[in-house]
C-alpha positions as CSV (number, residue, x, y, z in Angstrom):
1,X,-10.6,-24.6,-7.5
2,X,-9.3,-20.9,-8.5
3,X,-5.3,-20.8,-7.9
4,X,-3.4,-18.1,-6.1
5,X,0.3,-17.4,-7.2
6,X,2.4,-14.6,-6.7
7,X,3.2,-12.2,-9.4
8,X,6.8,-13.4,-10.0
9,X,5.4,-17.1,-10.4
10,X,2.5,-15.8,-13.3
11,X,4.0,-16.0,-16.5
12,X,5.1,-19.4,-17.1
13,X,1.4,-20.9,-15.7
14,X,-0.6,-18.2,-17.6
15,X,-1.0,-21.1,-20.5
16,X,-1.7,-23.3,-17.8
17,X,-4.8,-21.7,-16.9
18,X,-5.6,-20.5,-20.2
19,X,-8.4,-23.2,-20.9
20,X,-9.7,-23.5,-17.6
21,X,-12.9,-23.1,-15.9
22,X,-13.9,-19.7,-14.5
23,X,-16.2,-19.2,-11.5
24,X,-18.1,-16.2,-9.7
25,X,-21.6,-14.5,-9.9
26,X,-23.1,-14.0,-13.3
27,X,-21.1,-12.3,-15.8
28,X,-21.9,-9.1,-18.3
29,X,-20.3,-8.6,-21.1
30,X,-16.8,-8.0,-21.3
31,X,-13.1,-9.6,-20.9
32,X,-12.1,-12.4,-18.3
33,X,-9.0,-11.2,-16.2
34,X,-7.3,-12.2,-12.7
35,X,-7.5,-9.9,-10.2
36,X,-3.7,-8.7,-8.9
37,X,-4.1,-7.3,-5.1
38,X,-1.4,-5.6,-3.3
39,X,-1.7,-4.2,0.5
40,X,-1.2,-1.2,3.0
41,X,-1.6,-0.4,6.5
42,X,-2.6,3.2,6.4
43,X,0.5,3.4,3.8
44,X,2.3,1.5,5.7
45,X,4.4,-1.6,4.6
46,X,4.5,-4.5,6.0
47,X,8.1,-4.4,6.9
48,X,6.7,-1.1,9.3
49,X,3.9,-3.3,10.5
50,X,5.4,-6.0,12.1
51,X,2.9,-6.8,14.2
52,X,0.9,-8.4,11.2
53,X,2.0,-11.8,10.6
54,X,-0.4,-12.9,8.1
55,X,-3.2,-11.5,5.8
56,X,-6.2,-13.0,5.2
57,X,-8.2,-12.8,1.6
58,X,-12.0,-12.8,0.7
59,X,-13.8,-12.1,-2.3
60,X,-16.7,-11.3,-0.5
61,X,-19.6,-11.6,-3.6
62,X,-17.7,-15.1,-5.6
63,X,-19.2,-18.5,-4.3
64,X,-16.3,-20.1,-4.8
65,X,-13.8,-19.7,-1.0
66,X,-10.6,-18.9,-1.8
67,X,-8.1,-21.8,-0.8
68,X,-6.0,-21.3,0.8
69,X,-7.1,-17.9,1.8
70,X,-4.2,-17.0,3.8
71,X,-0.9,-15.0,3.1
72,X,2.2,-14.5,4.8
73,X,2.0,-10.4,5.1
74,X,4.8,-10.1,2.1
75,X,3.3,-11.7,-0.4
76,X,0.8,-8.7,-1.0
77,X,3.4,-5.7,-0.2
78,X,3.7,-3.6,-2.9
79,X,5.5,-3.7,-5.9
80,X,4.7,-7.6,-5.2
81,X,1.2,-9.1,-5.8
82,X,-0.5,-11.9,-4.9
83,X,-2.8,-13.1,-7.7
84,X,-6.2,-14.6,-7.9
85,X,-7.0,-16.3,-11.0
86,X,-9.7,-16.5,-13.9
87,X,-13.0,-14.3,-12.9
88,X,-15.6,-13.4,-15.4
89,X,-16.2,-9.9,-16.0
90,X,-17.9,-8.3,-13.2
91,X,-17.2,-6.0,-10.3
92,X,-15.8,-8.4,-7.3
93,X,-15.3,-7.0,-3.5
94,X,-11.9,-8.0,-2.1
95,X,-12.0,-7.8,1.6
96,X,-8.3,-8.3,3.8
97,X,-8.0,-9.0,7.4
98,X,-4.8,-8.3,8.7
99,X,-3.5,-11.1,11.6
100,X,-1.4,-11.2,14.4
101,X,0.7,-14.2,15.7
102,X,-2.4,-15.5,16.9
103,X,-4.5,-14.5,14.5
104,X,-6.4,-12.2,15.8
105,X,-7.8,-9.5,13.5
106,X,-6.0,-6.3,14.1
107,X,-6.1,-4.3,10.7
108,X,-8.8,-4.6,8.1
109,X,-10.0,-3.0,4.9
110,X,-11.5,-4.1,1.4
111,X,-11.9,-2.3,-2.0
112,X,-13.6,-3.2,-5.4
113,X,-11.9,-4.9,-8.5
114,X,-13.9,-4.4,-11.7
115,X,-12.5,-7.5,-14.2
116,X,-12.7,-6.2,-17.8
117,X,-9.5,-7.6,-18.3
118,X,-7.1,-7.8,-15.6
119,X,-7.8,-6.2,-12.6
120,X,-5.5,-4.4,-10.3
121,X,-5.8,-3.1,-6.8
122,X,-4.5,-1.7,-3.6
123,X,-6.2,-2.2,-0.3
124,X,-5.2,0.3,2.4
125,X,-6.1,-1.0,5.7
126,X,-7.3,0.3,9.2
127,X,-6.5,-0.7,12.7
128,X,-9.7,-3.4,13.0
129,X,-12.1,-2.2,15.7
130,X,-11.7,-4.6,18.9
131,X,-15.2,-5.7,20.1
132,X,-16.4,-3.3,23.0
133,X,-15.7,0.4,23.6
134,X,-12.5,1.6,22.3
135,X,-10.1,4.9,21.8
136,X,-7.2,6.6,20.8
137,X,-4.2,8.5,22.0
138,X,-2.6,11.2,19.6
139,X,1.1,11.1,20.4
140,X,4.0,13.4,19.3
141,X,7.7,13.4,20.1
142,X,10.8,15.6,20.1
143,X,14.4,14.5,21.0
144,X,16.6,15.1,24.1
145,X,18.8,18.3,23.3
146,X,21.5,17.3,22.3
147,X,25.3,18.7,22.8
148,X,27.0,19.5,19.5
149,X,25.6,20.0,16.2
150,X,26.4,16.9,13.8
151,X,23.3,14.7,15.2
152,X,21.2,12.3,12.9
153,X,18.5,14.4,11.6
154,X,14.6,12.9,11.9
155,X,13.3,12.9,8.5
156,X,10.4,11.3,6.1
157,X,10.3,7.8,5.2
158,X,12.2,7.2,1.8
159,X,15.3,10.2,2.5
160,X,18.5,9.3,1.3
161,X,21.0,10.9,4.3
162,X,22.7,8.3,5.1
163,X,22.8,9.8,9.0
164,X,19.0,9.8,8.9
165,X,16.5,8.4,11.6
166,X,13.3,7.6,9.6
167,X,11.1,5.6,11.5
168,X,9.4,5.7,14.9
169,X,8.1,2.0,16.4
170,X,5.5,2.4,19.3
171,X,5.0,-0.3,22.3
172,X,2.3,-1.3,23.9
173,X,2.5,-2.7,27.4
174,X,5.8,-4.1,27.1
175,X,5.3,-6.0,23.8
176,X,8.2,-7.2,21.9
177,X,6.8,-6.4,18.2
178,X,5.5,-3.1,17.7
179,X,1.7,-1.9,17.4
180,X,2.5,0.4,14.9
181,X,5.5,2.1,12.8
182,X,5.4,5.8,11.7
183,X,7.9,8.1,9.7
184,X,10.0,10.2,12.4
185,X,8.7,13.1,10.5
186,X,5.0,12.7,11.5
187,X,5.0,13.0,14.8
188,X,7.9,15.7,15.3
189,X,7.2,19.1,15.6
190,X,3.6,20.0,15.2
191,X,2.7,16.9,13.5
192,X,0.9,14.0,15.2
193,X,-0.3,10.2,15.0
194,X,-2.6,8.0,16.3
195,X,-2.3,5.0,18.3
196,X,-4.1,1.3,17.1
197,X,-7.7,1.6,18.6
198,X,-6.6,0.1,22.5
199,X,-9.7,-0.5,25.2
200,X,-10.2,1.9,27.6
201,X,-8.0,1.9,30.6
202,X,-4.2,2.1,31.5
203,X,-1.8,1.3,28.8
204,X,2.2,1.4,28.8
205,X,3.6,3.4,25.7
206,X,7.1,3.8,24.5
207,X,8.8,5.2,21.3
208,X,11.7,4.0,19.3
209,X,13.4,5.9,17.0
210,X,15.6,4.1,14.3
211,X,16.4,3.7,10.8
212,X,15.3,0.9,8.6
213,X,17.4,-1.8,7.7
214,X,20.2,-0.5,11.3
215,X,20.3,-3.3,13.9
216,X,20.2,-0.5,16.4
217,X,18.3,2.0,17.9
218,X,19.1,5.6,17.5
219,X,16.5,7.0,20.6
220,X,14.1,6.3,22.6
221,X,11.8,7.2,25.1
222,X,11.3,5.9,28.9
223,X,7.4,4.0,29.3
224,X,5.2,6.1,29.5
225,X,1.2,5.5,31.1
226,X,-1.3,6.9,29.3
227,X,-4.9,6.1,30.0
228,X,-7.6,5.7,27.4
229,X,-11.5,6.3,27.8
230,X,-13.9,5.5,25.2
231,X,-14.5,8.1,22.6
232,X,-12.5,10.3,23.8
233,X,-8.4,10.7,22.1
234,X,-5.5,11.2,24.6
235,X,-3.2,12.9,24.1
236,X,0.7,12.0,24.9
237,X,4.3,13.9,24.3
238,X,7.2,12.1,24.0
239,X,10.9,13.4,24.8
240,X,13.2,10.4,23.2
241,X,16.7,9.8,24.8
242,X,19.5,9.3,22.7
243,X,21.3,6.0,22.6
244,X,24.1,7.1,19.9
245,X,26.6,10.2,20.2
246,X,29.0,11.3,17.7
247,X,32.8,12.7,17.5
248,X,34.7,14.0,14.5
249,X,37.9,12.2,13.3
250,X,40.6,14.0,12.0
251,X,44.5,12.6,10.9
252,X,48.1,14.0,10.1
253,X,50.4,12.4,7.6
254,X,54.4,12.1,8.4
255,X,54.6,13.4,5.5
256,X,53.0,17.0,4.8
257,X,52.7,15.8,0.4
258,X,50.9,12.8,1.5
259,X,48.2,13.9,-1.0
260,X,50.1,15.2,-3.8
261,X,50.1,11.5,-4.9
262,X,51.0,9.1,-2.1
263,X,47.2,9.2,-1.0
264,X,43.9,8.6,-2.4
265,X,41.6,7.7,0.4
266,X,41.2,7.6,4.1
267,X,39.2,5.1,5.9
268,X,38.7,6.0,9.6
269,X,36.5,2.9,11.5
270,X,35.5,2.4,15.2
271,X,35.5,-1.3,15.8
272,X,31.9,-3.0,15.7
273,X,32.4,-1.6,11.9
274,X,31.4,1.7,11.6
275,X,33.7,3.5,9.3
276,X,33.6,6.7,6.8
277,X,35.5,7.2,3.9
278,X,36.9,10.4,2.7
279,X,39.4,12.1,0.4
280,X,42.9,12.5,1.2
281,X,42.1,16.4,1.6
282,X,39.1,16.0,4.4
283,X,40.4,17.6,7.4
284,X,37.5,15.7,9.4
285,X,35.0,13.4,9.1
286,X,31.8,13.7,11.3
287,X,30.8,10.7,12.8
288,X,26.7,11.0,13.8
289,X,25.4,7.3,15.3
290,X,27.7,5.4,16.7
291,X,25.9,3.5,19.4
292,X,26.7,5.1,23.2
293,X,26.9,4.2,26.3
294,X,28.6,6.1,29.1
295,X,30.6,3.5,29.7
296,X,31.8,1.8,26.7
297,X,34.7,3.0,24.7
298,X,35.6,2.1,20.7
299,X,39.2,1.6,19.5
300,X,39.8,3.8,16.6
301,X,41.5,3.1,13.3
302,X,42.6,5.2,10.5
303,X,44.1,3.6,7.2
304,X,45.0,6.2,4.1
305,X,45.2,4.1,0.3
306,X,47.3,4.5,-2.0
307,X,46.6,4.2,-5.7
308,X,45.5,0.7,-7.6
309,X,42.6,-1.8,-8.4
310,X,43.1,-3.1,-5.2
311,X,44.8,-0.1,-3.1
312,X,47.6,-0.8,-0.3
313,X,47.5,0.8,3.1
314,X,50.4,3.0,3.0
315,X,49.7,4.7,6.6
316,X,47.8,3.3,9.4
317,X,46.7,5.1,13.3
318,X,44.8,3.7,15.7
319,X,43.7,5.3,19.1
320,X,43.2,2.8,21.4
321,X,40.0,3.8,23.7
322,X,38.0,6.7,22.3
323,X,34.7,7.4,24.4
324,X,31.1,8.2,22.5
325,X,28.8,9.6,24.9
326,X,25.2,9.3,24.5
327,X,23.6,12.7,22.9
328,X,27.2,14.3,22.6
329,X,28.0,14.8,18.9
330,X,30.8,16.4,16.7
331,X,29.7,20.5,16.3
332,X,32.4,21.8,13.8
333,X,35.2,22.5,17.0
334,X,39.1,21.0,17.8
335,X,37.2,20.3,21.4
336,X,34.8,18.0,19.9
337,X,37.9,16.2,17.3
338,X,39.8,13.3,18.0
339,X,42.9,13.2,16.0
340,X,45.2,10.1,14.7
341,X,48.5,10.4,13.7
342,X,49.4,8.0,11.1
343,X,52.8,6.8,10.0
């Protein structure tokens, strides 16, 4: 029976398997090897995939079944591995299906390993063709316009601004897990992206804009119904509501040479925990995404350091109630600042 480790497990079994029987079609003349197989979803990672749960693993032309032949979806996520051991040399055709909960195929794709020596390879898979007609919408979004300048800009997977929305989820017909996850780039402006292949007929779409890793939503759109005939792509436009607004913070010292020594930092933090630090100096700090609502309202508190390993608060302000209106950010004016007085 072949064995099937993850990369990080390989090393201290490689002498285990060193001596042991290899299996698959007829070899020519060359190096034994494993083969190393990561996995996409149209460049996608799993993490942006969530709808696939599992990924299942064939090596289409070796009698020998893989065993177990399924994966949860990380295992194989690039720079991680999953690992199928001791093949002669040969060319081998590694085939994926991508699963959902229930283990339906809904992503597939396969690519060839030639073993002359260790073999390496990265399947990119497609949205697997449902059985009976299917299509396509093309969808593209923009955001509600907002009031104010300082707003979380939509940008490419893998940017480092720390305001940034990067990722777009799409639902369909009221699912909880996403059919798909795209770069908030892609579909702004001119650019556009497809849907999963969906039967024909009525389907419920909505967008959600966010950043990775954030527990919250930055926009999104109302649900919208879109309806889909065979061979021929829709075509949708989104407008995305935003769910976060923005206000810039400012402070004043009781004493006007606060910074000539006294002060080395200010933290300013709306309760729930989202805080900015700056220099003594910064007249304001922009906030960009703190969750809104039109009726919620964030206490606000400002502590400036002193100097040290571990730094004491030397002044402290807080504002009790400060409002953040959904789509209402800070743009550079006193009318859009909220200032603390610290003592």
């Amino acid at each position: 029976m072949r064995h099937l480790l993850t990369r990080l497990a390989l090393l201290p079994l490689l002498a285990a398997f060193a001596s042991g029987c290899f299996y698959g079609p007829h070899p020519f003349f060359g190096n034994t090897g494993n083969i190393y197989v990561s996995w996409t979803f149209s460049g996608a990672s799993c993490a942006q995939t969530p709808a696939v749960t599992q990924v299942m693993v064939s090596v289409l032309n070796d009698p020998l079944p893989i065993q177990p032949n399924t994966f949860a979806c990380q295992v194989g996520n690039p720079p991680g591995q999953l690992v199928i051991y001791n093949y002669n040399p040969g060319s081998y055709l590694v085939s994926l299906s991508g699963l959902d909960v229930n283990r339906n195929v809904i992503w597939s794709g396969s690519a060839t390993a030639v073993v002359n020596g260790n073999a390496f390879i990265t399947v990119d898979m497609s949205p697997a063709t449902p059985s009976g007609p299917t299509s396509i919408a093309n969808l593209s979004w923009n955001f509600a316009t907002p009031v104010g300048s300082f707003f979380p800009p939509c940008t490419a997977s893998g940017s480092v601004d720390p305001d940034r929305m990067d990722s777009v989820a799409l639902y369909v017909d009221g699912a909880n897990a996403p059919a798909q996850t795209y770069a908030c780039s892609q579909g702004s402006g001119t650019g556009q992206v497809s849907t999963p292949s969906l039967a024909p007929g009525s389907h419920s779409l909505q967008l959600v804009a966010y950043q990775a890793g954030l527990s919250y939503p930055f926009a999104q759109s109302t649900p919208v119904s879109v309806t889909f005939v065979a061979n021929t792509p829709a075509t949708q436009a989104f407008t995305l509501d935003w769910l976060v607004g923005g206000v810039g913070v400012a402070w004043t010292y009781p004493n006007a040479n606060a910074c000539a020594g006294t002060v080395t930092s200010v933290s300013a933090t709306f309760d729930g925990g989202y805080s900015m630090s700056s220099s003594c100096e910064t007249a304001v700090a922009p906030f960009k995404r703190v969750p809104a609502t039109t009726s919620v309202s964030y206490a606000l508190t400002v502590d400036a350091f002193g100097t040290g390993a571990q730094p004491p608060v030397v002044y402290r302000g807080t504002l009790p109630a400060v409002p953040i209106q959904p789509g209402t950010f800070y743009d550079g004016t006193p009318a859009t600042v909220v200032t603390v007085p610290l003592n």
